[in-house]
N, C-alpha and C positions, 0 to 999 in steps of 0.2 A: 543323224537318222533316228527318228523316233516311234521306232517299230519292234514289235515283240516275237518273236520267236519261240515255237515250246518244243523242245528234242527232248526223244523218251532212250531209256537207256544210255545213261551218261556216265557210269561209273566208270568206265573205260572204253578201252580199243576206238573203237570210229563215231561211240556216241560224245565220247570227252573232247576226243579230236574235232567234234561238228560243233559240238557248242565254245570252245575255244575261239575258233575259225570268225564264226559267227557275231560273238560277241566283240573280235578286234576288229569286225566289221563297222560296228557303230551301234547294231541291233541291241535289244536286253532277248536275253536268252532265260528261258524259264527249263531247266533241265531237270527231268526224272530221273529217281534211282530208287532201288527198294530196301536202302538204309540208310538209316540217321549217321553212322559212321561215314560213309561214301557222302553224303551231303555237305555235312563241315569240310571235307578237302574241295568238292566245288565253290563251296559257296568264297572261296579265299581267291577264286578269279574273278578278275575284272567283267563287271556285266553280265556276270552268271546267276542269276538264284536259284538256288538247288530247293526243288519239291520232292517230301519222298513219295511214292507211287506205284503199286503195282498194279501192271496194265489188265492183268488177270480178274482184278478184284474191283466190282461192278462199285461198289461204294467208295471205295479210294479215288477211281475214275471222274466220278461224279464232282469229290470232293477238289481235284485238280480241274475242272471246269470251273468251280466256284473260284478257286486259289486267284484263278488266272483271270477272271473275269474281275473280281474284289479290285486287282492294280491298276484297273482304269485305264489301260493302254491298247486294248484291243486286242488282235490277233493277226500280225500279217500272215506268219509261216506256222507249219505243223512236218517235224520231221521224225516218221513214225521209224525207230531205230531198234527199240527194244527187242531183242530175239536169242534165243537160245537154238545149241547144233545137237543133234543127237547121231552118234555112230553105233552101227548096227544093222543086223542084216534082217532085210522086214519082212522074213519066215521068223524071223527069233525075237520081233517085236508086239508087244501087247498090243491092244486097241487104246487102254488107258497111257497108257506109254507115249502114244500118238498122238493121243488127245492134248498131254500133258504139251508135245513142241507146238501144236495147233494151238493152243491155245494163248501162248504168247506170242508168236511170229504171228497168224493170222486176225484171229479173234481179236487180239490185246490190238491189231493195227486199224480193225474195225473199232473196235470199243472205244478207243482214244477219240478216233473221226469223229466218229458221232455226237462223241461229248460236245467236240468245239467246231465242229464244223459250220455252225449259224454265223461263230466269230470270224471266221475266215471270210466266209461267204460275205460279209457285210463288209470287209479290209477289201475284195476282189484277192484275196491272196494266193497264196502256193500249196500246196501242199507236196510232199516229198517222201517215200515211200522206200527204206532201203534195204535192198532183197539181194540180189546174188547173181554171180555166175551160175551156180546152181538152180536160177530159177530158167536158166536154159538145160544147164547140163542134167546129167543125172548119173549115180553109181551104185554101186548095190552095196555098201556100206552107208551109203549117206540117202538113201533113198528117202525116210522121212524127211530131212530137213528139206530135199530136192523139190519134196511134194509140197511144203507152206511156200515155197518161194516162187515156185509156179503159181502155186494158189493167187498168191502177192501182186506177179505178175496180170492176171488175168483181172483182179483185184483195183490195179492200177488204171488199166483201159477202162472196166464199165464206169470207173469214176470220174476218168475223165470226159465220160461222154457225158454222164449226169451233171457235172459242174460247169462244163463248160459256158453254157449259159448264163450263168452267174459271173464267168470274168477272171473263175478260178483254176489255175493251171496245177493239174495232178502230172506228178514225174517220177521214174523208177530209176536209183542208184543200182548198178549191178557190179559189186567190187569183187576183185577177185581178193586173191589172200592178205592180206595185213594181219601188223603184230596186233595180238587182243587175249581175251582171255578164255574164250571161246572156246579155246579147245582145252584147256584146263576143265573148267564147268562143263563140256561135255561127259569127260571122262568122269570127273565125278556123279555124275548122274548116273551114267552108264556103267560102269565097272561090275563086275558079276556081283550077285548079292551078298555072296559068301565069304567076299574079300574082307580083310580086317580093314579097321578104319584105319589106319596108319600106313597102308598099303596102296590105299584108294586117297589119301591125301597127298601122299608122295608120289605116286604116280599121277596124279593131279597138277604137281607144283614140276614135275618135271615136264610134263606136257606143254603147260604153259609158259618154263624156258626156253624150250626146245623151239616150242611154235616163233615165241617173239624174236627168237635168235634168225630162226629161219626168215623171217618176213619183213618188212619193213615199216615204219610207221607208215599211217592212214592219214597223211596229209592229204596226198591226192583226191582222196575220195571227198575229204571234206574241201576241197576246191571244187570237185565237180557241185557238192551239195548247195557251194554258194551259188554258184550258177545258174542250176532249178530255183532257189527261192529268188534272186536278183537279178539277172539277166533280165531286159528286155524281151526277148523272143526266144526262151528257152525250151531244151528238146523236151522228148515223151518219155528217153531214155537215155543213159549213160553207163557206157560199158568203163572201167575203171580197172586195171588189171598193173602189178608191176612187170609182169615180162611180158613180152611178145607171144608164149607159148601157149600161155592160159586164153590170150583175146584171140589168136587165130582156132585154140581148138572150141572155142567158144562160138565163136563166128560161121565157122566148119562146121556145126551143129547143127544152128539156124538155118544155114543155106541147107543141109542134110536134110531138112525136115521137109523145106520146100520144096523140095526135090521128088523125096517119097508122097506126098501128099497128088502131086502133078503127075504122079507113074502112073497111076489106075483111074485119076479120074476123066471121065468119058469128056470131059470139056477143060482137056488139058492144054496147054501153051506149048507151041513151038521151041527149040532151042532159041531161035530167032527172038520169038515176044518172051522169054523170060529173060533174056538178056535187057530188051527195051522197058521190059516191067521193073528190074532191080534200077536200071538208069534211072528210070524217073523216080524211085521211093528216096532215093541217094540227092538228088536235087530236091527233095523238101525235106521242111526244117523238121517236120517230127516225124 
């Protein structure tokens, strides 16, 4: 197979796990990360070359469009992974606070697009887009990050309406929990300002046992990833979850919403046609 692939956020959890995946696939995998130390331990996989990159910063952005264009190979895939979690209740969140997770989950998945987007578009490729359960659910500790995933979400549709024409198929991973470090890095960011740093780094490193202990690697997700970039006729969306609990109350969600939306409006569905309305979404492929 001689196709390239560029995954942003590769140092770990499901960006390491996507470009692994990817790269035993046959693909060259072009993986982001926002340090030279985290790049030498990619670059020791097979098929990986590790770029550093941060999706924040308009000139590094630019300079990974060059990176990737320089190797001659094109661009089939773009799997925009890079994202940060913020926990916090959003009466006790700044605006710059906000800005800060916006700016890498959503922004940084625009920024990326943009840069290579002409390269995809001319491959007919993929693009791949990896948001959350939370970009259905929502809680009041996680409520910003709830908010870029939705964004992500809504993010992923208009793009796919704009690409389509062009042959290029846009698709949203929605994982539930896997082992990462996510929640370590959140805590560091968040932790009260007062805390000593030795308080806020051990509570940091214990989070991030705690979480990885708790959850399982992100193989799955990175099987679903290959699927959106590879498949023949692949979906719009993929719900990925390790238990049962998370995808039905996830699901439970979705159906909720259509529900409440159908209660008040004056040209609502029968029990009857929401029944034959969910039939027919469930018989097609996206």
């Amino acid at each position: 197979m001689d196709q390239a692939v560029l995954v942003t956020g590769c140092s770990s959890g499901l960006g390491l796990a996507i470009a692994r995946h990817v790269a035993e696939r046959g693909a060259t995998v072009y993986a982001t990360v926002r340090r030279e130390a985290a790049a030498e331990r990619l670059a020791r996989i097979r098929g990986v070359e590790a770029l550093v990159c941060d999706v924040t910063d308009e000139a590094q952005v630019a300079r990974l469009r060059e990176s990737v264009e320089a190797r001659g190979r094109g661009l089939w895939g773009l799997v925009n992974n890079a994202g940060v979690a913020h926990v916090g209740r959003l009466t006790g969140t700044s605006v710059s606070e906000m800005k800060d997770v916006f700016e890498v989950n959503v922004f940084g998945a625009h920024r990326v697009t943009n840069a290579v987007v002409e390269l995809i578009v001319a491959s007919g490729g993929r693009i791949v887009n990896v948001s959350s359960v939370s970009g259905t659910l929502s809680s009041p500790r996680l409520g910003v990050y709830s908010m870029t995933k939705h964004a992500l979400e809504a993010y992923t549709d208009a793009l796919a309406g704009e690409l389509a024409a062009a042959g290029v198929h846009v698709a949203a991973i929605e994982p539930g929990n896997y082992a990462s470090a996510i929640a370590a890095n959140a805590l560091g960011r968040t932790a009260p300002p007062g805390a000593a740093g030795v308080v806020r780094r051990l509570g940091a490193a214990t989070a991030g046992a705690a979480w990885s202990a708790l959850h399982g690697a992100p193989d799955e997700v990175a099987r679903a990833c290959l699927e959106a970039l590879f498949a023949p006729a692949p979906l719009r969306r993929y719900l990925v979850t390790p238990d049962a609990r998370t995808a039905i109350r996830t699901l439970t969600k979705a159906a909720e919403e259509l529900v409440q939306l159908n209660r008040y409006s004056a040209h609502r569905l029968t029990r009857e046609e929401l029944s034959a309305l969910v039939a027919r979404l469930a018989a097609e492929r996206s």
